[in-house]
C-alpha positions, 0 to 999 in steps of 0.5 A: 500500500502507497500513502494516498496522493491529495492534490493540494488546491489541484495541480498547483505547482504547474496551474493556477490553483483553485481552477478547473485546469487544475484540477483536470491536470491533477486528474490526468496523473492516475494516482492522484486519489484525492483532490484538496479545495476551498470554499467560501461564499459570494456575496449573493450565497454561492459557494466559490473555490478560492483560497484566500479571503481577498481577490488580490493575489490569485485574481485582477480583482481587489477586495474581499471576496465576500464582497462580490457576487457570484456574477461579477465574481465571473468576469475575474481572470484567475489564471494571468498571474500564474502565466500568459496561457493561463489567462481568463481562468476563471474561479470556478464554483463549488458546483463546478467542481463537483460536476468535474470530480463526481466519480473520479477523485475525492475531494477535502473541502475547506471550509474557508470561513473565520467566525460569522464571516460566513453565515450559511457556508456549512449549509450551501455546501452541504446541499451541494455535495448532496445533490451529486451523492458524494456524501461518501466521497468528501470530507469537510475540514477546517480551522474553525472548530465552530464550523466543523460543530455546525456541519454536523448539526446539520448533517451528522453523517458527515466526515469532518476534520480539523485543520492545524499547523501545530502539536498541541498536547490535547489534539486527540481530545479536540478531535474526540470533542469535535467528532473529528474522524479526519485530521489535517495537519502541517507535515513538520508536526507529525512523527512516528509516535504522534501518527501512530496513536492518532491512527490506533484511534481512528483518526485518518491523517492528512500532512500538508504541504511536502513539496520535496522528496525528502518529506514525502519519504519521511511521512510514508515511513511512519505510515503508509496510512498517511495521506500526503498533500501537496502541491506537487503529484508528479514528484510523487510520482517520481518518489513512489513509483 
């Protein structure tokens, strides 16, 4: 068994993150079992995939991204800062996604929310991944504990997981707490010890971001039930195969 490849915000070392180009291009490399994304809101209630909280670094926009409609949100080029060919990318919805990836990658979706930034997100994203049946091939994490509490007020039955860049000593408390079956974590705080108590409890562990060969090795010898996101599927590739 090889650790599972997640391709972090899609092929992003090689397309503009967040984009359909590059969730197609982390589709055309046959390990890639998993496709990591994130959601927010636009201003009128649709779920976009975008990263960050403002238009400024991955768009010609400027601003907040809650601040736009999904209308005006289209007419953004999310493609030119990452090269010339790339250029009119748009960010896509969360709709459009799930139309692309439904029976053929799985999908961690981040719930990209701070508090009452988003009211509603939890639900809009939930309806959506429930009109395409994939309520077994998605998992929903994020940062914000609350969100994760209210995703399963409104639908138990779904997977969560918390986001964490840290080692905290009471994690497999939190995540019991939480009911947290799914465990995203910054990879430089994972060992051997820490990931084998996690996985005895049934925690599936994800370790974000190894982009170099070194990383990766170090994670699949400690499991080789440890998913590894990153920016890079082809030097998984390279690595594993």
């Amino acid at each position: 068994m090889r650790n599972a490849c997640v391709a972090h915000r899609g092929f992003s070392s090689k397309a503009p993150e967040n984009t359909l180009t590059a969730f197609k291009m982390a589709m055309e490399i046959p390990i890639v079992q998993w496709i990591e994304i994130d959601v927010q809101l636009s201003a009128d209630g649709i779920p976009v995939v975008i990263h960050d909280f403002t238009l400024d670094r991955t768009t010609n926009g400027t601003g907040k991204v809650k601040d736009y409609t999904w209308q005006q949100i289209q007419r953004l080029d999310a493609g030119s800062w990452k090269g010339r060919a790339f250029r009119g990318e748009r960010i896509p919805s969360l709709d459009e996604v799930l139309r692309l990836c439904c029976g053929r990658v799985r999908l961690n979706i981040e719930l990209k929310t701070s508090g009452s930034m988003y009211p509603g997100l939890e639900q809009a994203v939930i309806k959506r991944v429930e009109a395409y049946h994939m309520e077994q091939d998605v998992v929903l994490t994020s940062f914000d504990t609350n969100a994760l509490r209210r995703v399963k007020e409104i639908n138990p039955s779904f997977r969560t997981g918390l986001i964490i860049d840290a080692r905290p000593m009471d994690l497999l408390e939190r995540l019991q707490v939480l009911q947290c079956s799914f465990l995203s974590i910054g990879h430089p705080n994972l060992d051997a010890n820490l990931s084998a108590l996690l996985i005895s409890q049934g925690i599936t562990i994800m370790g974000w971001t190894p982009d170099d060969t070194r990383n990766m090795k170090r994670l699949a010898a400690m499991s080789p039930e440890i998913m590894i996101c990153t920016n890079r599927p082809d030097l998984w590739v390279n690595t594993f195969l």
